[in-house]
N, C-alpha and C positions, 0 to 999 in steps of 0.2 A: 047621073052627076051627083046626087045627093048621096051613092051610096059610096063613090070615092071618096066624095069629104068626109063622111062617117071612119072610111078606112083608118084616112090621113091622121085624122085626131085621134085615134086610139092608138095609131104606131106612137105619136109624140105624146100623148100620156106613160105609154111604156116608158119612153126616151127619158121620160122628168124622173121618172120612180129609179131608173137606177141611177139617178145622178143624187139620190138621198143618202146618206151615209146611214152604215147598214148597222153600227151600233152607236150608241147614244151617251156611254160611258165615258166621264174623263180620262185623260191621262192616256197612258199608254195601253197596247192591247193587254187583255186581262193575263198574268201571269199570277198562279196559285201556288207556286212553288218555292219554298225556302231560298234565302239567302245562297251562292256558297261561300264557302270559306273563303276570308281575305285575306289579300294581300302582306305580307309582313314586311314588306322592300320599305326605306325610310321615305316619304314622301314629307316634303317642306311644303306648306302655303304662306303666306302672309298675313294671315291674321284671320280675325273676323270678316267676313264676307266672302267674296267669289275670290277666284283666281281661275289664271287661263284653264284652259279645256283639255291643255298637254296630258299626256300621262306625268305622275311624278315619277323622280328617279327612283331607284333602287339603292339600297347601303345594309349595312349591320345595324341591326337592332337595339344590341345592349339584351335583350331577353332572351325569352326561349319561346317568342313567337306566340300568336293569336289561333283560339280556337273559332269553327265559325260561327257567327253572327244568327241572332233571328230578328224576321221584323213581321211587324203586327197590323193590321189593319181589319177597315170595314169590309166586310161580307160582299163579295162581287165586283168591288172597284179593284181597278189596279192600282198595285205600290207600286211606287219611286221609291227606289229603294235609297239608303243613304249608307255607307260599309266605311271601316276605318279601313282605308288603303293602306298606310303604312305608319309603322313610326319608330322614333331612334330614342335613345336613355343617352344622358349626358350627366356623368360620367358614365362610359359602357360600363366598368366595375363601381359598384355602388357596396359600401360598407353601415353596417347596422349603424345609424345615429347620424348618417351623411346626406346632404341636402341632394337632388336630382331632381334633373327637369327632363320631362314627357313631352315630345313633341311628335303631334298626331296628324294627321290629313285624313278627311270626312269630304268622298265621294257620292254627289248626287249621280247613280246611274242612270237613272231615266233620261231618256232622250228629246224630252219632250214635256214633264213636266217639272217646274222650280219648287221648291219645298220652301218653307219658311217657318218661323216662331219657331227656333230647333233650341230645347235645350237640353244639355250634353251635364251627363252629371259621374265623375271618374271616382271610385270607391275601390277599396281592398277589404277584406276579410278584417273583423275584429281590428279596426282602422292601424292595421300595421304601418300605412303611408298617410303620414299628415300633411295634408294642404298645406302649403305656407301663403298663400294669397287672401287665405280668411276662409273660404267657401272653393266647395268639393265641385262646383256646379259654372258652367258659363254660359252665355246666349248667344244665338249669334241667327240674325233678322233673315237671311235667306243664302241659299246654293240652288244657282240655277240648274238648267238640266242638263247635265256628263260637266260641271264644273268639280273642283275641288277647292276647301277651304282647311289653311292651315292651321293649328291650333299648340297651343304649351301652358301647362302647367309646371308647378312648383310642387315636391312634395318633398316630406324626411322621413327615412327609415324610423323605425320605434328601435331604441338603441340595445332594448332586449332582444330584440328578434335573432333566431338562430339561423346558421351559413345553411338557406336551401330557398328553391323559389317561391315567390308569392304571386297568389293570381292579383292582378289590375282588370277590375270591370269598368267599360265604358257604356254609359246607357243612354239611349238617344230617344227624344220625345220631337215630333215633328210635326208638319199638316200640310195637306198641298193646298193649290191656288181656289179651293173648295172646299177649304176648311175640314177638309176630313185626317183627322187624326192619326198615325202612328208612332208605333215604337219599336227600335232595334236595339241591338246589345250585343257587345264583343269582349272578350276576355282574353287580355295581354298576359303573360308570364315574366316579373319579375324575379331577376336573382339576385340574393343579397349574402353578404360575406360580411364574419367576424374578422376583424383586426387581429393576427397572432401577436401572442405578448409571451414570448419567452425567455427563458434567464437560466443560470446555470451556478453553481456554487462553487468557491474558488476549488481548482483539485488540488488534491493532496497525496502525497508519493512518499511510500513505506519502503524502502527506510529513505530517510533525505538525501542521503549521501551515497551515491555509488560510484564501482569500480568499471572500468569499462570490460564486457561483457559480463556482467552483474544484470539478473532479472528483479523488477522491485512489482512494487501495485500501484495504480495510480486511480481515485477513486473520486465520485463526488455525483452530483445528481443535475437534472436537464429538468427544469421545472416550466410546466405551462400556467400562465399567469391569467389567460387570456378566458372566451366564453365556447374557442370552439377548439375542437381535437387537435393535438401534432400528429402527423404522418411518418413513417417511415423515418424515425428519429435517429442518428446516430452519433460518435464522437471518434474522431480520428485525428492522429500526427501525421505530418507529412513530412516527408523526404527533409537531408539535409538539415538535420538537426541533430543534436545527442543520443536522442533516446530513435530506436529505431524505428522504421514505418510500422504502423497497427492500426484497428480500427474496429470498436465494441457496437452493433448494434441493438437497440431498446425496442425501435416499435413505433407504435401507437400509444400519445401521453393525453388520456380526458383532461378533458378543463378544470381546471384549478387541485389536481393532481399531480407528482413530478415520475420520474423514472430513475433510476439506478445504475452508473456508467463502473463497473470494475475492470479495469485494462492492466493486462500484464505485460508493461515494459520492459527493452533491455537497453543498457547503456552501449554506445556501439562508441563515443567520439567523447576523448576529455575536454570538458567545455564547465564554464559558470557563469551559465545565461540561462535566461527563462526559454523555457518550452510551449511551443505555441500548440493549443488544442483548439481544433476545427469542430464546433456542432454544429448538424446540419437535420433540418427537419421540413415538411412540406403541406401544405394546405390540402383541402376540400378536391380543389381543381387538379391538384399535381404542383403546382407552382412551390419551387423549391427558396427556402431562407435558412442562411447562415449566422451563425455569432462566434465568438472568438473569446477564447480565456486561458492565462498564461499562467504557466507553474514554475518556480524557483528550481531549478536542477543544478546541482552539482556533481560532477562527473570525473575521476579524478584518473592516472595514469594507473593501472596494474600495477601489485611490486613485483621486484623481479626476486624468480625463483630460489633460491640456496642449495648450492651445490654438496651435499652432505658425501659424497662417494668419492673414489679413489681419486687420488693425484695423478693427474698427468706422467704416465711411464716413462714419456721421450725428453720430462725434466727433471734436474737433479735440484733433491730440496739439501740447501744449505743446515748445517747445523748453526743452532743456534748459539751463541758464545755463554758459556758459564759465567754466572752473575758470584760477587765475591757474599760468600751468607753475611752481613754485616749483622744483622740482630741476632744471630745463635752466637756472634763471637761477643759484641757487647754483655750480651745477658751470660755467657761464662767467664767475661774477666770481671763481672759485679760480682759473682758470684765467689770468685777465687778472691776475689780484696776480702769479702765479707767473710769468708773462712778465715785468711791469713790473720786478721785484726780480729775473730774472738778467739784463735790458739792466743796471739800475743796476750789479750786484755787475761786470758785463764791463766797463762805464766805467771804474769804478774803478781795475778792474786795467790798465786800458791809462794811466791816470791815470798810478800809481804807475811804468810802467813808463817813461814819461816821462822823468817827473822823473829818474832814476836814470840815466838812458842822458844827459841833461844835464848832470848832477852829475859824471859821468864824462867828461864833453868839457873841462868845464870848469877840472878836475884836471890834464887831462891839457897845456892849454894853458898853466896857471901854471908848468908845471915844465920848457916847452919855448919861449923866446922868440923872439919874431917878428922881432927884429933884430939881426944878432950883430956881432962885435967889428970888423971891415973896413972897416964906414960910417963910423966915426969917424974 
């Protein structure tokens, strides 16, 4: 009898000993292995605190996505891990100097235990994104286990920064219901984009004036104003105007640099109206932008050709009627008076010289007689 009850009480010592739990460690079973990589899908929370246990949705980012995470802890406990699930940029294009807001969600994975004292503190490189809220840094008192907590900041591009991404670190300092300490960390990819600022100088068409089918030059330059490259830069006429369809490509214009447009027009249409010229240039991304600049044209009718070669055979050319010579006959009867009147005025003069050279014989005879005193 005694050696039954001996039995009994050593099966039910067995019985007690596996009803001990077999490790003594908080939190969940021990896992020593790296984060992986999160989520990038947009996940929304509401604020500070918990939020339901759903998954969060998925969306576009606004970046170029998160590399994965690490998290840190004491020697042999299990982490709860905490991973940025998702998050979105508002505006998805962000321009150097332009305010954006981060909105993040911070997944407690652990199933079992709640994390707490989290503070979350968001930085870039050589602080390219400045906080607008004051501090890079926010708290938030607890995320229980498989909860998600939504989060937003404020930040502004640095207005120098050049069109290419920037990492965004997110770095998390945590502790479980044990006070034991970790820390994780994630790295978003922002992209940021220059403003283009381009301009162009009025053109100018050598010679001004054209004939229709006349080639001229039409000339002037596509200037970038801005901090980052033009693309595939070019200047064309389109259809439906004077000058006929053309189109000069340049390139690639660096920043604060211009390019050189020389186009050889022809005149096709007589018109005096401005010509519209299309420049067209394209960003970082592909995204294509236009401007518009109109040149004075003057376009005027051909002359028409001059028939220098034979007369028409199958017509008879009329003679022209003889015109009366009026000035060869005026200038021969001035001529015949002015003759007739110096013989007369020479007559005369030999007239008078006559008489006078008589007059003088005749004098000279009365005062000298023809028969003197001796005959008698």
């Amino acid at each position: 009898m005694k050696h039954t009850a001996r039995v009994i009480s050593l099966l039910l010592l067995v019985f007690g000993l596996c009803l001990v739990p077999v490790s003594g460690a908080a939190g969940d079973p021990a896992d020593t292995g790296d984060t992986s990589t999160s989520d990038t899908g947009s996940g929304n929370g509401d604020g500070t605190g918990d939020t339901g246990s759903g998954d969060t949705g998925s969306g576009d980012t606004g970046g170029n996505g998160s590399d994965g995470g690490t998290t840190q802890g004491p020697p042999g406990v299990s982490v709860p891990r905490v991973m940025v699930e998702g998050f979105v940029i508002e505006p998805q294009t962000i321009f150097a100097g332009q305010e954006f807001t981060v909105n993040f969600s911070l997944r407690n994975t652990s199933k079992l235990t709640q994390v707490q004292n989290i503070k979350v503190t968001v930085s870039s490189p050589d602080s390219a994104f400045l906080p607008q809220g004051g501090s890079s840094s926010l708290y938030i008192s607890r995320i229980r286990a498989e909860r998600v907590s939504g989060q937003t900041m404020t930040f502004r591009a640095l207005p120098s920064l050049e069109a290419k991404p920037y990492p965004l670190t997110i770095a998390i300092e945590y502790e479980d219901t044990k006070a034991n300490a970790y820390q994780s960390s994630e790295t978003l990819a922002i992209e940021v984009n220059q403003e283009l600022r381009a301009d162009a100088s009025v053109p100018q068409l050598t010679p001004a004036a054209l004939t229709i089918g006349q080639q001229g030059s039409m000339t002037f330059t596509i200037q970038n104003q801005g901090k980052a490259k033009l693309f595939n830069a070019k200047a064309s006429i389109a259809e439906g105007q004077a000058i006929a369809p053309t189109e000069a490509f340049v390139g690639t214009i660096d920043a604060g640099t211009s390019g050189s447009v020389d186009m050889t027009v022809t005149a096709v249409e007589a018109a005096s109206a401005p010509v519209k010229v299309t420049i067209s240039y394209e960003d970082v991304t592909g995204k294509s932008f236009t401007l518009d600049k109109e040149v004075p044209v003057e376009v005027a009718e051909a002359a028409a050709p001059v028939d220098m070669g034979m007369e028409d055979p199958g017509m008879e050319v009329e003679p022209e009627p003889a015109s009366f010579p009026v000035v060869p006959v005026v200038i021969g009867a001035v001529a015949l008076i002015a003759l007739i009147t110096l013989i007369l005025i020479v007559r005369a003069a030999k007239r008078r010289r006559a008489r006078r050279e008589d007059e003088a014989s005749l004098a000279a005879m009365a005062g000298d007689p023809l028969i003197g005193d001796d005959w008698q």
